[in-house]
C-alpha positions as CSV (number, residue, x, y, z in Angstrom):
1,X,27.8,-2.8,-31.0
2,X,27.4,-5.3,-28.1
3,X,29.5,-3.9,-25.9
4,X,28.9,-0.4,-26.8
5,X,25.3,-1.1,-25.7
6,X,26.1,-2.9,-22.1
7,X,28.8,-0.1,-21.8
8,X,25.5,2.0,-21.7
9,X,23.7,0.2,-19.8
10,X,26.2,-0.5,-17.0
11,X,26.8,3.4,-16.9
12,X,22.6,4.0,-16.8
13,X,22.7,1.8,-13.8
14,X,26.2,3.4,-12.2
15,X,24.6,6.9,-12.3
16,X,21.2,6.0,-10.8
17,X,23.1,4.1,-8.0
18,X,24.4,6.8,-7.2
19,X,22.0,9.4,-7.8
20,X,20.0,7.4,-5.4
21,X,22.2,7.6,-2.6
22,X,22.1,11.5,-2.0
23,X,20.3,12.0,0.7
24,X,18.1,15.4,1.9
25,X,19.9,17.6,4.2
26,X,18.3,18.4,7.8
27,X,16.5,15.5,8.2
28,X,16.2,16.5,11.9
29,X,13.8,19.3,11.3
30,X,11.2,17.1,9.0
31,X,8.2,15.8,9.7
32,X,6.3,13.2,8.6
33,X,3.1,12.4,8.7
34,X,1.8,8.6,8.4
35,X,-1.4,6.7,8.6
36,X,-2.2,3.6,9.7
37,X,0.6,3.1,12.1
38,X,-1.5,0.0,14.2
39,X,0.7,-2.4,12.7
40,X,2.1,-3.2,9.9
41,X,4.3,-1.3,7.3
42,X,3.3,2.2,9.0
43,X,4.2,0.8,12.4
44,X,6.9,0.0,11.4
45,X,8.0,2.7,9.4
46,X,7.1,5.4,12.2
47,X,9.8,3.1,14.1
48,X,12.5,3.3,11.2
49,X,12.2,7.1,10.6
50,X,11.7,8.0,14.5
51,X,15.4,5.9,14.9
52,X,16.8,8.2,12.0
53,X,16.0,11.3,13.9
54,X,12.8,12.8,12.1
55,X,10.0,14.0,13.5
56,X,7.4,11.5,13.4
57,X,3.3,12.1,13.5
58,X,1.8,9.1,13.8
59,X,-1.9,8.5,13.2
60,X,-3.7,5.4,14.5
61,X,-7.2,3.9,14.1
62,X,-6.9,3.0,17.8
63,X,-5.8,4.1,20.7
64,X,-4.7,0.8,21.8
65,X,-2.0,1.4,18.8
66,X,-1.0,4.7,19.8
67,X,-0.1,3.9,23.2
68,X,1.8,0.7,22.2
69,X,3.7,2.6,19.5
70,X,4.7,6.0,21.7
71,X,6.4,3.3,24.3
72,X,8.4,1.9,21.5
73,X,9.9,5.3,19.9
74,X,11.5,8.3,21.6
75,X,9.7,11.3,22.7
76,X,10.4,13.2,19.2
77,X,7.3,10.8,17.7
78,X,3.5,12.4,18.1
79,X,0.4,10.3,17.8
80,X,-3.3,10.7,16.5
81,X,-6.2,9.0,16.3
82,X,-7.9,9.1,12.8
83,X,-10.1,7.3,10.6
84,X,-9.7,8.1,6.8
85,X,-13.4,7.4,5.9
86,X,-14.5,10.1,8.1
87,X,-13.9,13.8,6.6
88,X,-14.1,15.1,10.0
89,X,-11.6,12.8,11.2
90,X,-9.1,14.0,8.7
91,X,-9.8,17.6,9.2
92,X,-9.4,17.3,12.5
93,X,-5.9,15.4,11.9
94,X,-4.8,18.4,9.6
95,X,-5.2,20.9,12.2
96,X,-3.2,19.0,14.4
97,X,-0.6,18.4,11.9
98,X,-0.9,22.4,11.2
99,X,-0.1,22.7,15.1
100,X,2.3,20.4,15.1
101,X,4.6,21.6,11.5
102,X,4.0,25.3,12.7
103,X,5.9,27.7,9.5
104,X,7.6,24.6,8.4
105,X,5.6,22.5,6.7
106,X,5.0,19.0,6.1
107,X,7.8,17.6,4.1
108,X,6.4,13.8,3.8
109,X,2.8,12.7,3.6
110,X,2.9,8.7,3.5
111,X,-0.6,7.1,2.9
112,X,-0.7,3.7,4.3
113,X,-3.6,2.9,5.9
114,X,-5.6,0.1,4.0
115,X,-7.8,-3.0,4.5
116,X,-8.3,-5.8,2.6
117,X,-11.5,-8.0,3.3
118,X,-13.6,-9.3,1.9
119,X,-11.5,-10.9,-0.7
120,X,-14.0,-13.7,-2.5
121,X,-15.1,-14.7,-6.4
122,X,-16.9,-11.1,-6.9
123,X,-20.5,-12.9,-7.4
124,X,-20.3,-13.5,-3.5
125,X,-20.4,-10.4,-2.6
126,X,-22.1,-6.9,-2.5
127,X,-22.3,-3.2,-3.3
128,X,-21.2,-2.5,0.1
129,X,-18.1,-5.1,0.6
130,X,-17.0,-3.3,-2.3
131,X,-17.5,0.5,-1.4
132,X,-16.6,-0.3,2.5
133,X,-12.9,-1.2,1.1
134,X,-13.0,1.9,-1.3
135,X,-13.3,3.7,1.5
136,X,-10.6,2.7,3.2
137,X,-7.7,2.2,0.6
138,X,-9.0,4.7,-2.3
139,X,-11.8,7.6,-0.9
140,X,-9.6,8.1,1.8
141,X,-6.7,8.0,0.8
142,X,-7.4,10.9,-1.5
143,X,-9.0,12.8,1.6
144,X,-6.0,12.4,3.4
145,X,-4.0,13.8,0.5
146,X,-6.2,16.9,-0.4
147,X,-6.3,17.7,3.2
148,X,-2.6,17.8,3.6
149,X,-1.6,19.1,0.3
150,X,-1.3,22.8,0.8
151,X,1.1,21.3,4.1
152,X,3.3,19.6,1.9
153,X,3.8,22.4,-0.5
154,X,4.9,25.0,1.9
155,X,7.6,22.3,2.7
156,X,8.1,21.4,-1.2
157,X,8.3,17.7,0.2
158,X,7.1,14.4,-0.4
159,X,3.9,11.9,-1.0
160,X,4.2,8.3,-0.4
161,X,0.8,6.6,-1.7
162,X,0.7,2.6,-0.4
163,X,-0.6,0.5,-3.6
164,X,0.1,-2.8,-4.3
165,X,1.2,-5.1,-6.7
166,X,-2.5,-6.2,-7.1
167,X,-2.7,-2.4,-8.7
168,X,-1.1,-3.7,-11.6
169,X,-3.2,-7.0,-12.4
170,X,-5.7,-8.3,-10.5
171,X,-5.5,-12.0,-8.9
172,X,-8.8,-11.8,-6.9
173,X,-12.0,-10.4,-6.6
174,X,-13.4,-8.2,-3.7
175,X,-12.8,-4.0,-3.4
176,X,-8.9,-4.6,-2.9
177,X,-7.8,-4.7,-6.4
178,X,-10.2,-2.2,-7.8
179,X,-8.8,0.7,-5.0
180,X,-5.2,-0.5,-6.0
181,X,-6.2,0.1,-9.5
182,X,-7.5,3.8,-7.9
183,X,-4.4,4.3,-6.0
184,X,-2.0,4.7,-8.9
185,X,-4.3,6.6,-11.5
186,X,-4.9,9.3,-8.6
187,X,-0.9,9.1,-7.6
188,X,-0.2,9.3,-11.6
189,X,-2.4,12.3,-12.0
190,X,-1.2,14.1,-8.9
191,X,2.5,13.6,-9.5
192,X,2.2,15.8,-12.4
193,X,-0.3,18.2,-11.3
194,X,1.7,18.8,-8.1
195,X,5.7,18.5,-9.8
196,X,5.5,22.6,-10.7
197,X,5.4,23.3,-6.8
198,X,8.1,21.0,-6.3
199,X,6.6,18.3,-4.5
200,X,7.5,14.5,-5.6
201,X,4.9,11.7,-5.2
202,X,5.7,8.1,-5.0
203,X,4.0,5.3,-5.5
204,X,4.8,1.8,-3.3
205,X,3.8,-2.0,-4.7
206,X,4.5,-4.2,-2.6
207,X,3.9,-8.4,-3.4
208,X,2.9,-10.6,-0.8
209,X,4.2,-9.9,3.1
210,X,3.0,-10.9,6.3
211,X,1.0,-8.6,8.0
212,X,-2.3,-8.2,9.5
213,X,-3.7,-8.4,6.0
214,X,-2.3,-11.4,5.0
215,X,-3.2,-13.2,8.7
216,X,-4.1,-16.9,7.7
217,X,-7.1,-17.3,9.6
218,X,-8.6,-14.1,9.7
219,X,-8.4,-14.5,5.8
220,X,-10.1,-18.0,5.7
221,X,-13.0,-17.0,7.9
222,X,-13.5,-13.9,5.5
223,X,-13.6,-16.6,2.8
224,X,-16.3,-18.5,4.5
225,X,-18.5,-16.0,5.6
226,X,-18.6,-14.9,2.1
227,X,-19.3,-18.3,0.6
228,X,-22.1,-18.8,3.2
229,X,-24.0,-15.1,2.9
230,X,-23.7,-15.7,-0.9
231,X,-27.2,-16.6,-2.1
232,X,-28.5,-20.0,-2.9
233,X,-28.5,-20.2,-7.0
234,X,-24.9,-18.5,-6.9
235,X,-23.8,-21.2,-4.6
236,X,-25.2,-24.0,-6.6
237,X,-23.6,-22.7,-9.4
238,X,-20.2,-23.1,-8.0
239,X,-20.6,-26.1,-5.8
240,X,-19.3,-27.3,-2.1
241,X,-16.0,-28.8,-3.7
242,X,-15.6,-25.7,-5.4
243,X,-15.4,-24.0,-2.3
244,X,-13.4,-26.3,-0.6
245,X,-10.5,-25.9,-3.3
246,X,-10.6,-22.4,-3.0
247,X,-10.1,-22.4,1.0
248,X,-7.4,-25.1,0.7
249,X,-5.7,-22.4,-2.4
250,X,-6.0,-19.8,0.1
251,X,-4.5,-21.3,2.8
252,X,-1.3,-22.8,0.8
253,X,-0.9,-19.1,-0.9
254,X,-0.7,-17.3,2.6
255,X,1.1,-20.3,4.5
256,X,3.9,-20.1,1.7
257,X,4.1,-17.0,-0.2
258,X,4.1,-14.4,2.3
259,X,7.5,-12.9,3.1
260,X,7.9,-12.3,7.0
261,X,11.0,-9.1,6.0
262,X,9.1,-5.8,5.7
263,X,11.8,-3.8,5.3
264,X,11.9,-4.9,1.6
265,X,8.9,-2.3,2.0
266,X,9.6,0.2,5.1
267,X,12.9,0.5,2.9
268,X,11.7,2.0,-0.1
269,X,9.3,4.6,2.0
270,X,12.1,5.7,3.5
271,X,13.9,5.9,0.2
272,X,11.0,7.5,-1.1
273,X,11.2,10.0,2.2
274,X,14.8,11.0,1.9
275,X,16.4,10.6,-1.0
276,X,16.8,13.9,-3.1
277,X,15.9,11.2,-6.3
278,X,13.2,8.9,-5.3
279,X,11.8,6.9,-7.7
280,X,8.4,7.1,-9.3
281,X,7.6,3.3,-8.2
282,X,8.9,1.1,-6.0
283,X,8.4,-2.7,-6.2
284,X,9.0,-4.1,-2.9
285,X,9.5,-7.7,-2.6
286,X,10.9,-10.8,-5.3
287,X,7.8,-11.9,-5.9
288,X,6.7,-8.3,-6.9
289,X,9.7,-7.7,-9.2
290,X,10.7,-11.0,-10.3
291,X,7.1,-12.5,-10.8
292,X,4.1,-9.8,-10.9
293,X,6.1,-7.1,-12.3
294,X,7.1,-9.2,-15.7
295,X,3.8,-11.0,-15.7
296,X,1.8,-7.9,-15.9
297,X,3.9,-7.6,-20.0
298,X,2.2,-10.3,-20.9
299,X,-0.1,-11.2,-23.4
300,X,-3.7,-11.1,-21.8
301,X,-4.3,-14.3,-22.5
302,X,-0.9,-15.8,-21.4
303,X,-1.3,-13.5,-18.2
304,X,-4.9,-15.4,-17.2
305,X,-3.1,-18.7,-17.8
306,X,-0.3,-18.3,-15.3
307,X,-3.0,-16.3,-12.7
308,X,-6.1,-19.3,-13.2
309,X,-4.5,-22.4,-14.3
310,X,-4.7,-23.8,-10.3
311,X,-8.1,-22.2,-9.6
312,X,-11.4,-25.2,-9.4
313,X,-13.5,-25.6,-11.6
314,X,-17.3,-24.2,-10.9
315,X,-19.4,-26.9,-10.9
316,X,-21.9,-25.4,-13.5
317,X,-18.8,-24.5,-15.8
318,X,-19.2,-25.3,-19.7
């Protein structure tokens, strides 16, 4: 019976490998459109699809970005400015991506743009930290993706929707978590609203990698400013040393966990992009599969042992 059953299993895994290897035809004549291509996983992705030959349109916050990423990538890559939170901003995107696509549509829309701060204990913050995140990483996200919907049906192509590990449990407070959360119920729903017209949507969650969201200080001073806006009777009932194990957490997590290799992430876009049988999910990193991923099976209560047992003690706690 044993063996029957790893028989099976080996062959499950021997057809998905190579299943997973076929590969779109034409990849020449498709075009992609990514956001948030500053830095990060969409810079680099627009630089790892631009290098496989497909037509890249690249859509920047700044146009510091745009510059510095049209020097590095042949003349086949396009840029844009946009900013998700602004509806104009992605209609005016869409028309260019209309302009750009012409009769043939838009075979992969890739959502990536995202911010992370202010991560704190949510009693620091506010209404707006929250809503200013949602914006970014949830409200805009699905802007983006109504906007450029009809696009990506003419071409019968692809949606790649960033989340995040943190989309499947939730290690901190602050709007981050909460739009990851967002990000896969809207990519869920979508997927099988949207699989009729033959358009596949994927869903990326990544662990922890070094980026400009992860930056070590720009992370600590986020921390700070949070602990010193937050108001007086929420900061007594936490306490300085409190705080000061916090920061000291923070600063081992991001000096130690973060891996520096994001093509464990640009990988599975691509993957996601040009395979004829992506995967639903994709969990990019070790600490994502290895850790998070099994972690999130848990018991609740054995899952908020392993997540708090190194977090301080408030000073006010029973």
């Amino acid at each position: 019976m044993w063996f029957y059953l790893a028989l099976a299993i080996l062959l499950y895994f021997v057809i998905r490998y190579y299943r997973e290897r076929q590969e779109v035809e034409n990849l020449t004549e498709k075009y992609v459109f990514i956001t948030g291509c500053d830095s990060g996983f969409g810079n680099q992705l627009a630089k790892q699809l631009d290098a496989r030959g497909l037509r890249v349109l690249a859509a920047c916050l700044t146009q510091k970005g745009a510059e510095q990423l049209e020097k590095l990538t042949s003349d086949r890559l396009k840029t844009t400015l946009l900013d998700v939170t602004s509806t104009e901003s992605v209609a005016a995107a869409t028309e260019w991506v209309k302009t750009c696509v012409g009769n043939k549509g838009l075979w992969g829309l890739v959502n990536n743009a995202g911010i992370v701060h202010p991560v704190s204990p949510s009693e620091w913050l506010t209404k707006e930290d929250y809503v200013n995140v949602l914006n970014v990483n949830l409200i805009g996200l699905i802007d983006v993706t109504l906007h450029m919907l009809p696009l990506v049906k003419k071409a019968r192509g692809r949606v790649v929707n960033m989340s995040s590990i943190m989309g499947r449990l939730s290690t901190f407070g602050g709007g981050y978590c909460p739009s990851k959360y967002g990000v896969e119920s809207f990519s869920d729903s979508i997927r099988r609203e949207i699989h009729p017209f033959g358009v596949k949507v994927a869903i990326i969650e990544p662990g922890y990698f070094r980026t400009s969201m992860t930056n070590i200080q720009n992370n600590l001073e986020s921390l700070e400013q949070q602990w010193i806006k937050a108001p007086e009777e929420v900061r007594e009932s936490y306490g300085q040393p409190y705080f000061d194990k916090l920061y000291k957490l923070f600063k081992g997590t991001l000096t130690t966990c973060c891996c520096t290799d994001l093509y464990m992430v640009t990988d599975c876009m691509e993957h996601a992009l040009i395979s004829k049988h992506p995967r639903t999910r994709y969990s990019a990193g070790w600490d994502s599969q290895f850790f998070f991923i099994p972690l999130s099976y848990l018991p609740t209560s054995m899952m908020d042992f392993v997540l708090t047992r190194t977090w301080p003690k408030p000073a006010q706690a029973l």
